[in-house]
N, C-alpha and C positions, 0 to 999 in steps of 0.2 A: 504494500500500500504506500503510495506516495505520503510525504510529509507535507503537512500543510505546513501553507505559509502562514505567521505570526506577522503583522507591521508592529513593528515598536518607536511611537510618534517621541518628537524631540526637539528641541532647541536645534538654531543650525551651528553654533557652539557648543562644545562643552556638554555635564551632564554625563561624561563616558561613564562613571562606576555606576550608577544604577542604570543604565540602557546594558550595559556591559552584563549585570548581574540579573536584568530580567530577559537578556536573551541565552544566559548560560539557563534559566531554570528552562526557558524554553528549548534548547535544544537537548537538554536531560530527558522531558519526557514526548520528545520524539516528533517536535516542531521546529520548521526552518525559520530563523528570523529573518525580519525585515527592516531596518534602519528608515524610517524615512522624517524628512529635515524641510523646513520652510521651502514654499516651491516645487515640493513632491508633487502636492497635489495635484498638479495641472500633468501630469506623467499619466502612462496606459498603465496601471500597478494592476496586479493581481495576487489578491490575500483573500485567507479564506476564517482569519481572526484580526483582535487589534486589541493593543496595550495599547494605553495614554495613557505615559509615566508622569509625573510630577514635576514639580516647577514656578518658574513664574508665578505670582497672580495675576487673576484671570481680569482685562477690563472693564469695568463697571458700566461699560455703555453697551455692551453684550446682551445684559441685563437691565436696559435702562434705569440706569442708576449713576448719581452723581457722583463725583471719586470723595472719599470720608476721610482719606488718608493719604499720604504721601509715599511711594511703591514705586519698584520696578513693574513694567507692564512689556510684552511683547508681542506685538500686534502681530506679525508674520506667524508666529506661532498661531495665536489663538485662530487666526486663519486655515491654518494648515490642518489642526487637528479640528475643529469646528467639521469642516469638509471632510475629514476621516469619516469622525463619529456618524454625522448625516449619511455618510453611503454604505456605513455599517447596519445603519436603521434601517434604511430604504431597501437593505438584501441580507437584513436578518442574521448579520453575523456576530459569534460572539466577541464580546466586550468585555474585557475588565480595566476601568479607570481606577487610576491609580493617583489619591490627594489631589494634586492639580485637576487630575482626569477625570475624579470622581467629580468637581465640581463643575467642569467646562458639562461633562455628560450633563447633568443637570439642570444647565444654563441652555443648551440646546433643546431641550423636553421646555421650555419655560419658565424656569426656577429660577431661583435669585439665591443671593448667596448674603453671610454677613463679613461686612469688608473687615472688622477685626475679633477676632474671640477671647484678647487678653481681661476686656472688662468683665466676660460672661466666664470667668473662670470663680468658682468659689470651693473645688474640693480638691483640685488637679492642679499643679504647674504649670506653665505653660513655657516651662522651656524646653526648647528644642532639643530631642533627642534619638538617634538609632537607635536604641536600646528598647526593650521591651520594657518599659518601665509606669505604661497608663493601663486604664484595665477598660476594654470592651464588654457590654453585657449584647448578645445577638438575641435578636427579638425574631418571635414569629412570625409569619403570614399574618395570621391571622388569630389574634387572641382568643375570640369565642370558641372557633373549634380548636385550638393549638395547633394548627400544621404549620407542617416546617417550612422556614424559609428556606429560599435557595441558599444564603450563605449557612447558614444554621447546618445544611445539609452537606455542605463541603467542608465547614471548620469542625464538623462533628464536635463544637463544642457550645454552651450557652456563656461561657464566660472567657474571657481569652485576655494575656497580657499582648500589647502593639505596641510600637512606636509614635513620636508625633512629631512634625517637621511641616508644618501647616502655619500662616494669619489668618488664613480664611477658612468659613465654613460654611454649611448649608444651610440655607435657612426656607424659603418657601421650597417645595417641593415642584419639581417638575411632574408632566403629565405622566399617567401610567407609574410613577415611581414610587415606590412606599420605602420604607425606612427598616433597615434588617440587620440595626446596630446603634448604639450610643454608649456614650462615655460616659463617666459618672457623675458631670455637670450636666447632663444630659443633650450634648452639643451630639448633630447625625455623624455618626461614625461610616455608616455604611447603607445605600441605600441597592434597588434593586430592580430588575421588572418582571413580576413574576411569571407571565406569557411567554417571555422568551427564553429558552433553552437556559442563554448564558448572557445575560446583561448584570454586571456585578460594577459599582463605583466604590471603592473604601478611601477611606481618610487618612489612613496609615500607610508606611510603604512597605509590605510584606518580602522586596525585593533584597532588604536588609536582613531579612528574619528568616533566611532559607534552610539556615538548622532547625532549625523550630521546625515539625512535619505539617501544622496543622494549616500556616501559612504554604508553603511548599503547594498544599494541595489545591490555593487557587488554580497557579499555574497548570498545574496536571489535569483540573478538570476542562479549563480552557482549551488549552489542545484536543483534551479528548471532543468535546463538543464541535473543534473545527472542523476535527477529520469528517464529519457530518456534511 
């Protein structure tokens, strides 16, 4: 069986260790990566997944929204991957946004985002860190009857340590998205669409936490759902 292709979207600078480290998990469990950088887009690409790794914040007029804060912004990006994630919608292919990715996902479905979380922090740090050192609680589907969310069913856990390396978070929810994660301020950790196979956004960068199996097996079910 052929190896699907994986795109893992990016900066057209810099960013090599986590592009580097989400295309090693991708070719571990048996996906070809695909690099692609400001400008791709306008290219004949053919993938049959897509990462949108981290980064940047994302700009505020995306989301028509005023800038609240003073940031790096990168418009070629947010162009680049915006364009990704749409032709991933429009042909149904799986997804995992990663921090930045999870937000831009977001902002694309119509969501908005909040331009900073340090005010809205009252049980958690908010300093930046690789380290697995905040704690996830992963939420249902659907509380009434309890069924599993899609991530719930890949972390195979209800409570999970992450990392955090984020200003921004989610705040209105985009269309079709529900929420399949929060932190202990209760800021969205991880959101979702449960109709599609593989549409996953998290807030954390799993791509740092590849010892850890439970992270790991984003990546795994990603591929596996491409080769689909």
């Amino acid at each position: 069986m052929a190896k699907p292709i994986i795109a893992i979207t990016g900066p057209e600078k810099g960013a090599f260790g986590p592009r580097f480290l989400v295309a090693l998990a991708i070719h571990h469990y048996g996906g070809k990566p695909l690099q692609l950088r400001p400008g791709d887009e306008n290219k004949s690409l053919d993938y049959q997944g897509v990462v949108i790794t981290g980064g940047h914040d994302i700009e505020p007029v995306l989301y028509a929204a005023e800038p609240e804060i003073e940031t790096n912004y990168d418009s070629a990006r947010d162009a680049l991957e915006s364009a990704v994630i749409r032709d991933a919608l429009n042909r149904q292919l799986p997804l995992l946004g990663i921090c930045r990715g999870a937000q831009l996902l977001n902002v694309c479905r119509g969501g908005s985002l909040h331009q900073e979380i340090r005010s809205q922090r009252k049980k958690t740090s908010n300093r930046w860190t690789i380290l697995p050192l905040k704690t996830l609680k992963v939420e249902s589907n659907d509380d009434h009857t309890q069924e599993l969310s899609k991530l719930e069913m890949i972390l195979q856990r209800k409570c999970l340590k992450i990392n955090s390396l984020h200003n921004q978070a989610i705040d209105r929810l985009g269309e079709k998205l529900k929420v399949s994660g929060r932190d202990l301020d209760n800021l969205i950790q991880a959101i979702e669409d449960s109709s599609h196979d593989f549409l996953i956004g998290v807030q954390w960068h799993p791509e740092f936490l590849l010892y850890l199996p439970a992270h790991r097996r984003l990546f795994k079910k990603l591929v596996a759902c491409s080769r689909g």
